[in-house]
N, C-alpha and C positions, 0 to 999 in steps of 0.2 A: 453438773460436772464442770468442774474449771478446765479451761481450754488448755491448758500443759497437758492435765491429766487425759483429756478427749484424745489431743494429738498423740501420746504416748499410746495409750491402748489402742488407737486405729494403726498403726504402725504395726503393735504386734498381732493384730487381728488380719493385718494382709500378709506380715510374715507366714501364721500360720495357714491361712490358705493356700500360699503360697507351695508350701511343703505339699497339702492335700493336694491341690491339683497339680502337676509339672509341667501343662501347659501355660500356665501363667507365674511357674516361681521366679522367673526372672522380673518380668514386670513388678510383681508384687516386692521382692526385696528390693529393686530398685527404688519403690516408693516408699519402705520402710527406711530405708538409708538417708534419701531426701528429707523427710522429716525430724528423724534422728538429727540430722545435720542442721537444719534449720532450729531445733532446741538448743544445740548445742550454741547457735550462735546469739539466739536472744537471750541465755544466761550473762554469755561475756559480754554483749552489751549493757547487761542489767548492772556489771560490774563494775561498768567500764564508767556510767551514770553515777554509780554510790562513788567514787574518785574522785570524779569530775575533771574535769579539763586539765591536762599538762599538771595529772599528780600521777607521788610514783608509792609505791611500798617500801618503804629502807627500812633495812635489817641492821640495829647497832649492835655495835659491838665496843669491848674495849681497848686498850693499848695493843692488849696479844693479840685480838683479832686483827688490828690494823697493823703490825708487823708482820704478820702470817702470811696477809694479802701482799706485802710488797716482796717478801721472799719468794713467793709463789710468782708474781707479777715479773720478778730479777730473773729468776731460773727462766720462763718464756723470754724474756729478751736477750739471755748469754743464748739459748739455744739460737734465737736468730739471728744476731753475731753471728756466731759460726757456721752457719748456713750459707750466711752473706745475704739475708731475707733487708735489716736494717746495721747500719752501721757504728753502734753505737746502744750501751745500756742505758737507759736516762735515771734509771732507778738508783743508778749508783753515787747521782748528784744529790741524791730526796734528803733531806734533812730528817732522817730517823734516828729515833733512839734503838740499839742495839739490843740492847739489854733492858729489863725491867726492873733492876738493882734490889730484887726481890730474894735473892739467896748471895748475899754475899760472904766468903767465907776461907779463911787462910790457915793454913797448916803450921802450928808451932815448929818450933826448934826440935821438942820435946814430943810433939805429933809425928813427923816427919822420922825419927828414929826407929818411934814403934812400929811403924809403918815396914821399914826398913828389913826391920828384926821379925816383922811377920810374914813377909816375904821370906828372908831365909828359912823359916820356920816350913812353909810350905814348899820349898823348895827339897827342904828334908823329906817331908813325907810324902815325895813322889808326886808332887803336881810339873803341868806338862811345860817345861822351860821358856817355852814361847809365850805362853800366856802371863806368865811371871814377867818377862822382860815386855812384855806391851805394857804391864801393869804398871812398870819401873818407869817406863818411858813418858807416861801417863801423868803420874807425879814429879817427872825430873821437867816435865816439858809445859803445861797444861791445857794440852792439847787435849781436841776432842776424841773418845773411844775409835770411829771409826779412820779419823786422823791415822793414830799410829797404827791399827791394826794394818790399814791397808799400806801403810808406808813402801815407796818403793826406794832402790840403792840411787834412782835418778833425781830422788829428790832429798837427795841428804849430799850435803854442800859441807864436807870435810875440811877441806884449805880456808873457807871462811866462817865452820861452825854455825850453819845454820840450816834450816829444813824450806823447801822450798817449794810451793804448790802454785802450781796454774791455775786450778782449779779448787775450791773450795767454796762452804757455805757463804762466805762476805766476797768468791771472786778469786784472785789471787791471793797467795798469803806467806809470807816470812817470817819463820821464829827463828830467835837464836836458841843455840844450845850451848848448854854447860858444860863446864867439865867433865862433871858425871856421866852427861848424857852422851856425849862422844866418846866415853870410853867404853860404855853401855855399847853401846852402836859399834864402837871396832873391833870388839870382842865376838862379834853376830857370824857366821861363816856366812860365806854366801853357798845358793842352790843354783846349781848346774842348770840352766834354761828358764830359770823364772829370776825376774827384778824384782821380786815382793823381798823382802826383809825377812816377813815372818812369811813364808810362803804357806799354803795348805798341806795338812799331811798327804790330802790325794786330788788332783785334778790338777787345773792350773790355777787358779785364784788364790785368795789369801786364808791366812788361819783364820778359823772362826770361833775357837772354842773359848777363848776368854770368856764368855760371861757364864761359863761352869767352874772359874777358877774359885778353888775352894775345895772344889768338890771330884777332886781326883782326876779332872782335865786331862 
């Protein structure tokens, strides 16, 4: 019998005596523990051997993965910012590429109409207004989905036409807006006790239903 296997089965052999007699189930799981533990740690040394010395395991990855890691890495460092844990994001110096220039893609003249015209089209047949005007906003701006859904009235910057976030995915961020898009916007009533734009039909937060538009939102 090889000596893992010995050590294993005497272990469960005083376990279960253990159990039979209850004058010695303590001693005996005690000793089953201790062994257990002891395999346990001639394996990771057994591991630790096949490495050898000052080696590690690396997990590659490509582009996406190593942009994922620094957004995830940015988001822990805005949070300690604001903590006041460290003063300052260092991630935000890192010479990253942004983007993976992998879906590049622009709206004709002649895109942008149809676009347009299908919007009113759904707007005919009873889809929910709010979700239409994110959608509007969407294309006038090109900003991101949760961008305008959440949009609030404190951060749209009238007197200078532009939208204006503290916070966002890259940190801070300013887009300007068009003309469509501020006439878009000052058409919008505002709601009695919420800053959201599009506010939720119920609660305090924001609309969510845009990604049923279409489909009678």
């Amino acid at each position: 019998m090889k000596e893992r296997t010995k050590t294993y089965t005497l272990a469960v052999a005083a376990s279960r005596r253990a159990i039979a007699r209850p004058e010695t189930r303590v001693r005996g799981r005690c000793w089953r523990d201790r062994a257990l533990r002891d395999e346990r740690d001639r394996r990771q040394d057994s591991q630790r051997q096949k490495l050898g010395p000052r080696k590690r395991i690396i997990f590659r990855g490509g582009e996406g993965a190593a942009r994922k890691v620094a957004r995830d890495l940015s988001a822990v460092y805005r949070f300690a910012v604001r903590r006041g844990i460290v003063d300052s994001n260092p991630i935000q110096k890192a010479a990253i590429r942004r983007t993976d220039n992998r879906r590049e893609w622009y709206l004709s003249l002649e895109e942008i109409v149809r676009l347009g015209r299908a919007f009113d089209e759904m707007a005919m047949e009873g889809a929910n207004a709010k979700a239409i005007a994110i959608a509007r906003l969407w294309a006038l701006t090109g900003s991101r989905r949760d961008e305008i859904a959440g949009l609030k009235w404190s951060e749209v910057d009238f007197e200078r036409s532009l939208l204006v976030w503290s916070e966002s995915k890259t940190g801070k961020s300013i887009r300007p807006l068009g003309f469509a898009a501020i006439g878009l916007l000052r058409q919008i009533k505002r709601t009695d006790g919420s800053d959201y734009v599009f506010p939720a039909e119920s609660g305090a937060g924001h609309y969510l239903g845009v990604k049923r538009l279409g489909q009678g939102s």
